[in-house]
C-alpha positions in Angstrom: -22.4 2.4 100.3 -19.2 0.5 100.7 -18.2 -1.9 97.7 -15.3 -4.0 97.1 -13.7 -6.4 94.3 -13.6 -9.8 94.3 -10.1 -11.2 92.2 -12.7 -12.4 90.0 -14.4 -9.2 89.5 -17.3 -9.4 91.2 -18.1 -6.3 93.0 -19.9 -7.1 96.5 -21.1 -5.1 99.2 -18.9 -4.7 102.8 -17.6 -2.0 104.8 -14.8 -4.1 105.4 -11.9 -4.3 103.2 -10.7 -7.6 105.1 -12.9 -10.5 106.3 -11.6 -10.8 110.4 -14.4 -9.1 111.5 -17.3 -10.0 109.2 -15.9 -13.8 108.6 -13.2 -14.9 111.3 -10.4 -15.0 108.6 -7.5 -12.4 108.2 -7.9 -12.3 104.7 -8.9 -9.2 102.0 -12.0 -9.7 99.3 -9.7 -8.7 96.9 -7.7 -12.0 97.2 -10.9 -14.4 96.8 -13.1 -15.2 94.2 -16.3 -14.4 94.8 -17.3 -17.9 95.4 -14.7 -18.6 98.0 -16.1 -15.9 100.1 -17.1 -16.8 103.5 -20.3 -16.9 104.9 -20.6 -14.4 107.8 -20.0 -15.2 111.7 -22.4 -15.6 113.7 -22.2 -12.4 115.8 -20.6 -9.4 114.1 -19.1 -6.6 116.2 -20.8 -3.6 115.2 -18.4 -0.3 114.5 -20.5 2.6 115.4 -21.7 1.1 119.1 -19.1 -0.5 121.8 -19.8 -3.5 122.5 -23.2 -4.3 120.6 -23.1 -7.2 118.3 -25.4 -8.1 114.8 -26.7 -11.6 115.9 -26.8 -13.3 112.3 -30.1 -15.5 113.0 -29.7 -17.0 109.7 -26.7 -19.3 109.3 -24.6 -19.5 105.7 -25.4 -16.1 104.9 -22.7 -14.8 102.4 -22.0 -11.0 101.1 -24.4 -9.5 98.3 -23.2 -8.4 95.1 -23.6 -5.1 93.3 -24.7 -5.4 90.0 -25.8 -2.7 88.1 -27.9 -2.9 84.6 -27.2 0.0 82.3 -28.9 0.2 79.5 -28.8 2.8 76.5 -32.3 4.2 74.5 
């Protein structure tokens, strides 16, 4: 799994280090805050098959974040 770090220190989940391709703006996680992340495009070019696209059905949707619970006994 791919994770990244917002400048607030959120850690969210992306294969993309950069936002042009999941979000339409040349721009890295690492510079935004976790709330002034984008909301994915509409159709998302898919790596691993030329020419297929994700159609995002489901309009606003924004990147997950990782958080993890640790807890000691």
């Amino acid at each position: 799994m791919d994770v990244h770090l917002t400048s607030d220190n959120v850690i969210v989940v992306s294969h993309d280090d950069n936002l042009t391709r999941l979000c339409g703006e040349n721009v890295k996680i690492a510079d935004l805050k976790f709330e002034q992340l984008p909301p994915f495009s509409d159709e998302i070019e898919l790596h691993f098959a030329d020419g297929i696209k994700f159609r995002n059905e489901n309009s606003n949707v924004k990147f997950p974040k990782l958080e993890v619970n640790i807890s000691s006994k």
